[in-house]
TIGUSE-827992 format. One record per residue (C-alpha): residue in one letter; z, x, y. Coordinates in steps of 0.5 Angstrom, whole numbers. Layout:
# TIGUSE-827992
residuo Z X Y
A Z X Y
...
END
This chain:
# TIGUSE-827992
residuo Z X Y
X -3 -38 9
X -9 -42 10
X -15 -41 4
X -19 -35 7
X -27 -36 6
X -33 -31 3
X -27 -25 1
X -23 -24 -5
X -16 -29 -6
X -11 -25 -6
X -3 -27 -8
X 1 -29 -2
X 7 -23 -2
X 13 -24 2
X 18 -18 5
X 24 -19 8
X 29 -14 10
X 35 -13 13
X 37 -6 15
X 33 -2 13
X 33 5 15
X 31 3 23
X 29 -3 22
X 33 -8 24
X 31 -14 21
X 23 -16 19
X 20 -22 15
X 12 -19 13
X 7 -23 10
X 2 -18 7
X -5 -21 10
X -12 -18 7
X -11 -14 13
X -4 -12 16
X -2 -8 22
X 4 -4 24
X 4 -2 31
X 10 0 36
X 13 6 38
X 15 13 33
X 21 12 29
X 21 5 29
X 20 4 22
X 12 2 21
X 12 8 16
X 19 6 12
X 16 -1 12
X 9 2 9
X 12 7 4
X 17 1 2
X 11 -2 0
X 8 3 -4
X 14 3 -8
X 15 -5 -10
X 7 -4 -11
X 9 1 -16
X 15 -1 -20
X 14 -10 -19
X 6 -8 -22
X 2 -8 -15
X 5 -15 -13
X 1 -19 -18
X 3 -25 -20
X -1 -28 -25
X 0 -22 -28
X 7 -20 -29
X 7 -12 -32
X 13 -10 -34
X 15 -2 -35
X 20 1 -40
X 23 6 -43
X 21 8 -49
X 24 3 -55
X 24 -3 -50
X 19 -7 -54
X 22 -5 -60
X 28 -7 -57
X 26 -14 -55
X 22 -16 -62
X 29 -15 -65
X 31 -20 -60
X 28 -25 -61
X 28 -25 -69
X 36 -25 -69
X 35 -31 -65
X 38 -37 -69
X 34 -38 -76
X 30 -45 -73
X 27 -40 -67
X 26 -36 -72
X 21 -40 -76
X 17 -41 -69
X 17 -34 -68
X 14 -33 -74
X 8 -38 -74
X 7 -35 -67
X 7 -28 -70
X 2 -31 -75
X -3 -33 -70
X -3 -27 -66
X -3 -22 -71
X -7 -25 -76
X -11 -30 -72
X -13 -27 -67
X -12 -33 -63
X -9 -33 -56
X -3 -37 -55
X 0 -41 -48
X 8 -41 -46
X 7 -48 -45
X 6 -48 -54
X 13 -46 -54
X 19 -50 -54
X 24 -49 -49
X 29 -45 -52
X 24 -40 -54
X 22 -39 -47
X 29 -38 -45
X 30 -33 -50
X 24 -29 -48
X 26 -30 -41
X 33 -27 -43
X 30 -21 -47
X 25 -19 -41
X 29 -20 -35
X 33 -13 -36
X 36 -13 -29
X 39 -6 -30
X 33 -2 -32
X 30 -6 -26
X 35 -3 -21
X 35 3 -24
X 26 4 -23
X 27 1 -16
X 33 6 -14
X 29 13 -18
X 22 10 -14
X 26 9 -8
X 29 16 -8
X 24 19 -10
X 18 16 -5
X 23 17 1
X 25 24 -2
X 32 22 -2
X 38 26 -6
X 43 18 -5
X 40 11 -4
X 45 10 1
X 41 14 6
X 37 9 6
X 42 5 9
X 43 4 17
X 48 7 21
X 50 3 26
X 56 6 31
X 58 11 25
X 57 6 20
X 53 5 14
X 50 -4 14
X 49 -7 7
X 41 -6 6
X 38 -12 3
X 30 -14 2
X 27 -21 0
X 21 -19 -4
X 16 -26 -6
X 9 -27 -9
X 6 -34 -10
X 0 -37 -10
X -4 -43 -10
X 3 -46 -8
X 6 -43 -13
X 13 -38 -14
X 12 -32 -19
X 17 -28 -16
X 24 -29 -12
X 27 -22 -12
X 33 -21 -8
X 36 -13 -7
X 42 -11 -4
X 43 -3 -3
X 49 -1 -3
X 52 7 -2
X 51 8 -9
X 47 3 -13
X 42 -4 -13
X 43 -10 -15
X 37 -15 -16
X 38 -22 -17
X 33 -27 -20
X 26 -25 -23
X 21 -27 -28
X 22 -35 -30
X 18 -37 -35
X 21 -43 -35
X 16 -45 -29
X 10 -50 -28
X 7 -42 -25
X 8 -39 -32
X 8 -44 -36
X -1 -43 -37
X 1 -35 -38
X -3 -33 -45
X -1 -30 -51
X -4 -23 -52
X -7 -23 -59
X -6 -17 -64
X -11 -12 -61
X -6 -12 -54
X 0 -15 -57
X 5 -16 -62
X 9 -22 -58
X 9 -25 -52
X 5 -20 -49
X 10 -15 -51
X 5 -8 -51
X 5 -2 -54
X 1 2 -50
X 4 8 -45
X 11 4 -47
X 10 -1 -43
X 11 -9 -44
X 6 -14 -41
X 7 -22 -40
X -1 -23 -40
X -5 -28 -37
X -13 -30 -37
X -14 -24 -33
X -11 -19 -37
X -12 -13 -37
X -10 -13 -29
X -13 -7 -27
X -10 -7 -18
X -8 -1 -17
X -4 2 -10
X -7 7 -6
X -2 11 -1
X -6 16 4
X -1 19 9
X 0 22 16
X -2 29 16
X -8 29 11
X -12 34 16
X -6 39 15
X -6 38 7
X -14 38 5
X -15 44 9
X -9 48 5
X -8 44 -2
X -11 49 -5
X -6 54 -2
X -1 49 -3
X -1 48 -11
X -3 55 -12
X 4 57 -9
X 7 52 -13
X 4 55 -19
X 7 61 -17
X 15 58 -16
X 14 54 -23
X 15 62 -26
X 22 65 -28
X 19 70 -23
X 19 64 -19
X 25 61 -20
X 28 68 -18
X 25 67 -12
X 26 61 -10
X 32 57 -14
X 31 51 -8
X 24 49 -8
X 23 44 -3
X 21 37 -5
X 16 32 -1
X 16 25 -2
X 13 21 -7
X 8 18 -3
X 5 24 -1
X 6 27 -7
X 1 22 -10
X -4 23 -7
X -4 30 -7
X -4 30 -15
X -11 26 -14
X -14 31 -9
X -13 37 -13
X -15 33 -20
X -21 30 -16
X -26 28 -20
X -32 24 -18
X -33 18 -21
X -40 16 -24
X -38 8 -25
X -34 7 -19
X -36 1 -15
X -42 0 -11
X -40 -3 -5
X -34 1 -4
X -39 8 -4
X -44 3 1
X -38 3 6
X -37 11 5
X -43 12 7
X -43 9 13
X -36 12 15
X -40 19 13
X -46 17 18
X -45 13 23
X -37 16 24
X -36 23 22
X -44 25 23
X -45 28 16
X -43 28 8
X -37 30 5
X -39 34 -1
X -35 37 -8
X -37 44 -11
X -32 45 -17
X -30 53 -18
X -31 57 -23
X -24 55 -26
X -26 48 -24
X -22 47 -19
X -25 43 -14
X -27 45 -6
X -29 40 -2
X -34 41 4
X -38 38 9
X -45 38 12
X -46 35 19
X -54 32 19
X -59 36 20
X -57 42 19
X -57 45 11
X -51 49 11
X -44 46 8
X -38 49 11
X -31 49 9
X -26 43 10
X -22 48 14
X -27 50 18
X -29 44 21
X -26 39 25
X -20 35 25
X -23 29 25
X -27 32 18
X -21 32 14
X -17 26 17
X -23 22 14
X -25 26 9
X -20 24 4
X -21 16 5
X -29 17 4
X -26 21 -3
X -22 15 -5
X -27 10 -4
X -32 14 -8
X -28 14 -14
X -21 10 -14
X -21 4 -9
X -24 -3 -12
X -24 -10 -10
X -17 -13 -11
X -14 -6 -10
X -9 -4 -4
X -10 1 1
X -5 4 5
X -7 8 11
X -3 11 16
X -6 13 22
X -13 12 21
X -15 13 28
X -12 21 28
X -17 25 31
X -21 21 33
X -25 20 40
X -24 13 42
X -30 11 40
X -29 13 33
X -23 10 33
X -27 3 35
X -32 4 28
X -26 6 24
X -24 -2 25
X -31 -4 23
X -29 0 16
X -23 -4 15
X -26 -10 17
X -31 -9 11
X -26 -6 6
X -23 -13 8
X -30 -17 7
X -31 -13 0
X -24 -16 -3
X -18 -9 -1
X -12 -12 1
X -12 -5 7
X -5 -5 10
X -5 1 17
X 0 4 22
X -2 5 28
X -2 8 36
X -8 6 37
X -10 1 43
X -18 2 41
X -18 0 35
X -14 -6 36
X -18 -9 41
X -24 -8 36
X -20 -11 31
X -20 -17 36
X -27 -17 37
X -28 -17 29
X -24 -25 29
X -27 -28 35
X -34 -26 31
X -31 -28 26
X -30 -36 30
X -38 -35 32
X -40 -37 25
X -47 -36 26
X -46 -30 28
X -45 -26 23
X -48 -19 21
X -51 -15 15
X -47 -12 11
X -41 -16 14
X -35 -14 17
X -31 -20 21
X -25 -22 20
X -21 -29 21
X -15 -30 25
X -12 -31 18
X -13 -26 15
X -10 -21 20
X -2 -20 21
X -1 -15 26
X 7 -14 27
X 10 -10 33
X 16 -5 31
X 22 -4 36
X 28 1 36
X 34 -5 35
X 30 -10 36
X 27 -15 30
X 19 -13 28
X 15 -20 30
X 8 -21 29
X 3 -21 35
X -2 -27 35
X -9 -26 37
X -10 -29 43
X -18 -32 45
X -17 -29 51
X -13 -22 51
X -14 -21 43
X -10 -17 40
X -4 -13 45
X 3 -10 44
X 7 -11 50
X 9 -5 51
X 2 -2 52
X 1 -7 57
X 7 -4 60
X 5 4 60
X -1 1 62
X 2 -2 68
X 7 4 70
X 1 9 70
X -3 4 74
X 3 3 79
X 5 11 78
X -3 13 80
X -2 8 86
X 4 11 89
X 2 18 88
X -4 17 91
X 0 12 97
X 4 20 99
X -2 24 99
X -6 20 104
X 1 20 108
X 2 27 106
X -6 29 109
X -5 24 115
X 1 27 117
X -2 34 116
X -8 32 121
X -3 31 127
X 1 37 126
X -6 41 126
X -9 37 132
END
């Protein structure tokens, strides 16, 4: 990937997978802005949500920083490691201790020797609880009662699934983790080395972070940090349906109260479960809060959704309990209405306005499905200038889409980008290489489509279905100019 100018740098990630759900094949490097297009049931929302997971359970795909999550016990577990090395690793361990702990003083992996790395590479590397987080994740994500389901089947038979997932950056490798799912487990191969030119510059946390090696007592987790630490990229996921979930959320969680009683469980003995990805989201539209320190740039952008696209401001009124309700007042007119009283568009959009006000920064990832539903195709055109500008301000923003309007937007935005002179205040062009826009097929493999000068960008078979409904048209009207003529000389 060539170097991107005036936009955040972002670690290259690489996903490959190999019968995945529908997908047959697809190799997908993540771009500032990416895009799956193609017809439903293809994978474009399998593929997005895998996303979500290996954001989760491999720290938001960041390679400098490699955060690590374990059970409680684990940081423990891994000092007691390293001090039962042999006793001339030990005196090491302990000069190290000494300048973390009472010193203060960062510590770089190239200081230490090899076989202290390598310790540490074994201790950290624990391939089982890997396995264990991303099979629970996966599951819970896809809201699945076995792993296997994930499988495709093909002609009865289920096909070994396996991904590739690789980050690097500036040309170098800090991850290259191989899965294979089977019908009833995962297996990973190769993860951190810290024996790498990549790692080697990676810091040592002093005491207030760390007791060794970015070994961090803090939510049980354990870090290996660098210069950067603390690494604050996080992974949003707004899904399908937002419009139907912000006009009920408040129905939908006092009925879950509800079932969370004896009473309830009486009642209801299978409670229905969603996916982890909506889940999540859910969990932050019913705790909602407005954020006072939340980013500038980002609360600009939502109010540009709110003023040139939804005509009005989305508006949080807290219940008396401290619930929160949320409103909108179109322009012009001093009256808030109900989320369930205004239009689709209103909700659809609502939760994206939300989440740019309080949680999305530079650096984060943004995942929307279907950022066009409800949408009247104009509007379909300014959400692509949206996320033109969420790029330009450093988000990282994946997309599933169905919409012709907004590609053929996206594709203005890159040919404004070529006109170098041409750009506008606030920015919202794009380069050809910050866009990848891949094409999902039933039992085909996924392929990227490549912006073109002439054309921009343009799935085949929207061409196709443009092309049957343009011949259709022709023929029908063909027949009713025979019919009527016909229907003449039998009058006459």
């Amino acid at each position: 990937m060539s170097e991107i100018k005036d936009t955040q740098q972002h670690p290259r990630v690489e996903i490959v997978v190999k019968n995945f759900g529908p997908i047959t094949k697809a190799n997908i490097d993540l771009r500032p802005l990416t895009v799956f297009v193609g017809p439903s049931n293809t994978g474009k929302t399998y593929f997005a949500t895998l996303m979500y997971v290996l954001h989760g359970v491999f720290n938001d795909l960041s390679g400098s920083s490699l955060l690590s999550r374990f059970e409680p016990g684990k940081a423990m577990s891994i000092l007691s490691e390293l001090l039962s090395s042999p006793s001339t690793l030990k005196e090491e361990i302990g000069e190290i201790l000494n300048k973390l702990v009472l010193d203060e003083e960062p510590f770089k992996l190239s200081d230490l020797s090899r076989e202290v790395r390598q310790k540490l590479e074994v201790v950290i590397n624990d391939t089982d609880f890997f396995a264990k987080e991303l099979q629970d994740e996966l599951k819970n994500c896809f809201d699945l009662n076995s792993i296997s389901e994930l499988m495709r089947l093909t002609g009865g038979q289920r096909n070994e699934t396996s991904v590739l997932l690789r980050i690097s950056e500036r040309d170098q490798e800090y991850w290259n983790i191989r899965m294979r799912i089977s019908t009833s487990e995962i297996n990973l191969d190769n993860l951190i080395s810290l024996d790498t030119p990549a790692n080697e510059n990676m810091i040592l946390l002093p005491k207030e972070w760390s007791v060794f090696g970015g070994v961090l007592f803090e939510e049980n987790r354990v870090r290996i940090g660098s210069d950067n630490y603390p690494n604050t990229k996080k992974t949003y996921y707004l899904p399908a349906a937002r419009n139907g979930i912000m006009q009920s959320h408040r129905i939908i969680a006092s009925s879950l109260v509800k079932r969370t009683t004896r009473v309830g469980l009486e009642r209801f003995p299978e409670v229905p479960t969603m996916s982890g990805a909506v889940a999540d989201f859910m969990e932050r539209i019913i705790l909602y809060e407005e954020d006072s320190v939340s980013n500038d740039e980002m609360k600009d952008i939502a109010e540009t959704l709110e003023s040139e696209v939804l005509a009005g401001q989305i508006l949080l009124k807290l219940s008396p309990s401290g619930y929160p309700g949320f409103y909108y007042r179109p322009q012009s007119i001093e009256e808030d209405i109900r989320l369930s009283q205004a239009s689709s568009m209103v909700s659809e959009l609502a939760p994206l306005v939300l989440f740019l006000r309080s949680f999305v920064q530079p650096g984060d990832t943004l995942i929307i499905e279907e950022p066009e539903a409800h949408l009247h195709p104009g509007a379909q055109a300014d959400m692509a200038v949206i996320l033109a500008r969420l790029v330009r301000a450093g988000v990282r923003v994946i997309v599933t889409t169905h919409s012709d309007w907004l590609l053929q937007e996206i594709g203005n935005l890159v040919l404004e980008g070529l006109l170098e002179d041409e750009t506008d205040e606030p920015a919202s062009w794009l380069l050809p290489e910050e866009v990848g826009v891949w094409h999902f097929q039933k039992d085909e493999p996924v392929k990227e489509i490549p912006f073109k000068l002439r054309g921009g960008i343009s799935p085949e078979d929207y061409e196709d279905v443009a092309e049957g409904l343009y011949n259709r048209s022709v023929n029908l009207q063909q027949r009713f100019e025979k019919k009527k003529g016909e229907d003449e000389r039998e009058s006459s």
